[in-house]
C-alpha positions as CSV (number, residue, x, y, z in Angstrom):
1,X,-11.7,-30.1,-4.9
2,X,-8.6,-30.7,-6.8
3,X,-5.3,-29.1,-4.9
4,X,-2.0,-28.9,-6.4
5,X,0.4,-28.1,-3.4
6,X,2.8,-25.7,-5.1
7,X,5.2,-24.4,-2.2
8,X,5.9,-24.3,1.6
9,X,6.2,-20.4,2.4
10,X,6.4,-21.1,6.1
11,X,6.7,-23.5,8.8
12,X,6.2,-24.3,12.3
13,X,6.6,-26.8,15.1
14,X,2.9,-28.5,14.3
15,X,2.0,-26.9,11.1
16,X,2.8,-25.6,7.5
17,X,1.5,-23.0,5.2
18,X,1.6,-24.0,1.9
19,X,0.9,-22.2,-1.1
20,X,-1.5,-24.1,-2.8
21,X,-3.7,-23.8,-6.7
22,X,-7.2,-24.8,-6.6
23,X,-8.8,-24.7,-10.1
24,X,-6.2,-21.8,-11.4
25,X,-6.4,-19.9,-8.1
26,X,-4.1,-19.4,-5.8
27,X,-4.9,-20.2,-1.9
28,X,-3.1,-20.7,1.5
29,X,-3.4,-23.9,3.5
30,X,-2.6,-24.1,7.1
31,X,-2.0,-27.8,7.1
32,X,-1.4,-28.9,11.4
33,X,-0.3,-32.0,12.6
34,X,-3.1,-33.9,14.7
35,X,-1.1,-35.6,18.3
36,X,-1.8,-38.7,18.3
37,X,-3.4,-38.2,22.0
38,X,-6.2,-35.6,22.8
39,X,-6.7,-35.8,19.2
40,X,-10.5,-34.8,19.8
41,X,-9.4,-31.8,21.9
42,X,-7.1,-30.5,19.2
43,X,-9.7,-31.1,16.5
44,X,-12.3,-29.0,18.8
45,X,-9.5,-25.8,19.3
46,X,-9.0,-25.9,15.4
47,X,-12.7,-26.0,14.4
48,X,-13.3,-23.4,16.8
49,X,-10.5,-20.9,14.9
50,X,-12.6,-21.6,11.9
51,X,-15.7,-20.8,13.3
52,X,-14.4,-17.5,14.8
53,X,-12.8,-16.8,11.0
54,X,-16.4,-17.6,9.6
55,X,-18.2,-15.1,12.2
56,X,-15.6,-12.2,10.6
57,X,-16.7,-11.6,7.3
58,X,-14.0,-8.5,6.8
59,X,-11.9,-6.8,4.0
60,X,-8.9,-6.9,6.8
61,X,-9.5,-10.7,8.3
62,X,-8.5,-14.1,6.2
63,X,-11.4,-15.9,4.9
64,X,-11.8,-19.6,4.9
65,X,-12.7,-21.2,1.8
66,X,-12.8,-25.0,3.0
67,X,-11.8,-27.5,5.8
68,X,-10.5,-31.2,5.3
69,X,-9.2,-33.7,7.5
70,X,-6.8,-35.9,5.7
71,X,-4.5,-38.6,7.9
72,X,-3.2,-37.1,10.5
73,X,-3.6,-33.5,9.8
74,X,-6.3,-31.1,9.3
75,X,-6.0,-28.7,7.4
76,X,-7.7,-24.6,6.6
77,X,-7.4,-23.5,3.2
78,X,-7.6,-19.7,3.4
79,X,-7.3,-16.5,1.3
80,X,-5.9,-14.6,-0.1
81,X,-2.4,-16.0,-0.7
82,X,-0.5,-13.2,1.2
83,X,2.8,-11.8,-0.2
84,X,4.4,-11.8,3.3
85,X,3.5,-10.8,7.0
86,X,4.2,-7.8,8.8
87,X,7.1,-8.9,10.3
88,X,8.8,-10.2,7.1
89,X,7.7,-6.9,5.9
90,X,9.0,-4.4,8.0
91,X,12.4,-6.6,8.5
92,X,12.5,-5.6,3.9
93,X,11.8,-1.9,4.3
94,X,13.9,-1.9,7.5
95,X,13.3,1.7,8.1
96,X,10.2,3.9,9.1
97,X,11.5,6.7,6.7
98,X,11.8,4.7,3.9
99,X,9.5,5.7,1.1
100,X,6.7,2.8,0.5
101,X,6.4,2.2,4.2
102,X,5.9,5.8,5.0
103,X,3.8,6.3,2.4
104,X,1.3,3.6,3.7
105,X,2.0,3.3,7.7
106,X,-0.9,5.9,8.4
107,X,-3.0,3.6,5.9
108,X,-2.1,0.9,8.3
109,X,-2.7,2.7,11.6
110,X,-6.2,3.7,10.5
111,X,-7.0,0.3,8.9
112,X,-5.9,-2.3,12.0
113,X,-7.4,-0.1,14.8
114,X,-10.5,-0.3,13.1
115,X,-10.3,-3.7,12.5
116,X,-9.7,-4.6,15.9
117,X,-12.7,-2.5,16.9
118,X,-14.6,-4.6,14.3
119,X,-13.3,-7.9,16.3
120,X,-13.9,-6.7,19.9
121,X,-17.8,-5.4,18.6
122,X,-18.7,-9.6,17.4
123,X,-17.5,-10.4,20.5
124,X,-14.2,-12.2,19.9
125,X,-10.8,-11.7,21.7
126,X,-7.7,-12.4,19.4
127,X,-5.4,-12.6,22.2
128,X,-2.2,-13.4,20.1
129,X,-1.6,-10.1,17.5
130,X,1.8,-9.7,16.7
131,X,3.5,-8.5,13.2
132,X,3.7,-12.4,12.5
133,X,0.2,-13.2,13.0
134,X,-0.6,-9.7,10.6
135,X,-0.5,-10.1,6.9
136,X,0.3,-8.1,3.5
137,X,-1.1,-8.0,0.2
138,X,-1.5,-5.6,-2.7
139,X,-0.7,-2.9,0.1
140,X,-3.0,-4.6,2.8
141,X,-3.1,-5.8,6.0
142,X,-5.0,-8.5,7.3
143,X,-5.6,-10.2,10.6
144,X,-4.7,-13.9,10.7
145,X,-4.1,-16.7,13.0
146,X,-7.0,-16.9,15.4
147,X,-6.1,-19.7,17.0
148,X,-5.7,-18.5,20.6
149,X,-8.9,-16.7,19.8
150,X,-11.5,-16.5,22.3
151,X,-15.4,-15.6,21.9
152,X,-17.5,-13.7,24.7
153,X,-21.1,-12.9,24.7
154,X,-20.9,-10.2,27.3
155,X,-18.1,-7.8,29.3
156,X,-18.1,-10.5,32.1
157,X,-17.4,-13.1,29.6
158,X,-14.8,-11.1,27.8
159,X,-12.3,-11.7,31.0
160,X,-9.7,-14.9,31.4
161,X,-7.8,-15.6,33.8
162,X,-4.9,-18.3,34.9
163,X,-1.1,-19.3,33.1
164,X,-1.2,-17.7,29.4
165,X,0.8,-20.2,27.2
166,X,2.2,-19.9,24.0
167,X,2.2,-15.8,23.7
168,X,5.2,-13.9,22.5
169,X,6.1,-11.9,25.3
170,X,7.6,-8.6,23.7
171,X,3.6,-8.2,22.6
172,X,2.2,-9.2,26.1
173,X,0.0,-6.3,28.2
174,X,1.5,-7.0,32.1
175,X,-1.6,-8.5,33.1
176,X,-1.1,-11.3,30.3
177,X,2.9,-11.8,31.6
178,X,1.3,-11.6,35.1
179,X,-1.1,-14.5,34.5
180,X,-3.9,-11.6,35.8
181,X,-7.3,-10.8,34.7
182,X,-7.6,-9.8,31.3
183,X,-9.6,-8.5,28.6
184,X,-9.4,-6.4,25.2
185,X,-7.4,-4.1,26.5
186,X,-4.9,-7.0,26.4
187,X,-5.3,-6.7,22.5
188,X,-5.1,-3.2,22.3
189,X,-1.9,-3.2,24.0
190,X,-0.3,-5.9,21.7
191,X,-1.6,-3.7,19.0
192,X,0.2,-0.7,20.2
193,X,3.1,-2.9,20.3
194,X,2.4,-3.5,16.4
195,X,2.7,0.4,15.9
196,X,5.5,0.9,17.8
197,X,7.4,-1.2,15.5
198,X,5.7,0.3,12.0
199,X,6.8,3.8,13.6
200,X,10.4,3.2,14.9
């Protein structure tokens, strides 16, 4: 497919997200930087985001439109192009009273729990939400980044344990801080944490 790379809306320490045209429509690439060792391992974590994105076919999730490996970085071109993400949104309305965002907050409430619930019943843990990893467009939100995602089959297989790594902690249940046992509630408690912010 012919891409024409159009702008950088954001940035981090291994990857990019680029606004990007594909034949007159608009898409967003998450383009990540491959290490050079445990390249294989890095390639298997990122295929495996894709594969959980493909499993949730959802009006509230990203989709992915296509894959490509290109030098050292692969890269997900996804859609749609968001306007912003949560955080960048609520940080423009700045206040819970303010008209647009009280207008739509109960919109949003309704919308992400179910979506969760959605997640949790194909068996998926997100294990990373936060108002970063939430996105907005056309008064939307959508569920992105499932990088730190992890699939289960069963309740059993829903648990983790062990050192949680690279979590923001102001979204963390305590059992996540506390490197204990945990499961969805672990998501439902970062979601909370989404609402709490939307509210106040």
């Amino acid at each position: 497919l012919p891409i024409k790379t159009l702008e950088t809306v954001g940035t981090g320490a291994y990857a990019a997200v680029e606004k990007v045209d594909i034949c007159g429509r608009l898409y967003a690439r998450k383009s990540i930087l491959l290490p050079r060792y445990n390249r294989k391992r890095a390639r298997e974590t990122l295929q495996n985001e894709v594969a959980i994105i493909r499993k949730l076919e959802h009006p509230h999730i990203v989709r992915v439109l296509c894959t490509y490996e290109e030098s050292s970085r692969f890269a997900i071109v996804l859609e749609p192009l968001a306007t912003c993400d949560l955080e960048v949104y609520l940080h423009r309305t700045s206040k819970p009273e303010c008209a647009e965002r009280k207008s739509i907050t109960e919109k949003w409430l309704e919308c992400l729990s179910g979506t969760l619930s959605f997640i949790h019943a194909k068996g998926v843990r997100h294990k990373d939400i936060k108002t970063r990893n939430i996105l907005v467009k056309d008064g939307d939100v959508l569920f992105a980044d499932f990088g730190s995602s992890h699939m289960f089959h069963d309740e059993d297989n829903s648990i983790t344990e062990g050192p949680a790594y690279g979590h923001t902690l102001m979204y963390c249940s305590p059992e996540v801080v506390e490197w204990q046992k945990r499961g969805r509630a672990a998501d439902v408690f970062s979601l909370g944490c989404v609402f709490t912010e939307l509210l106040t």
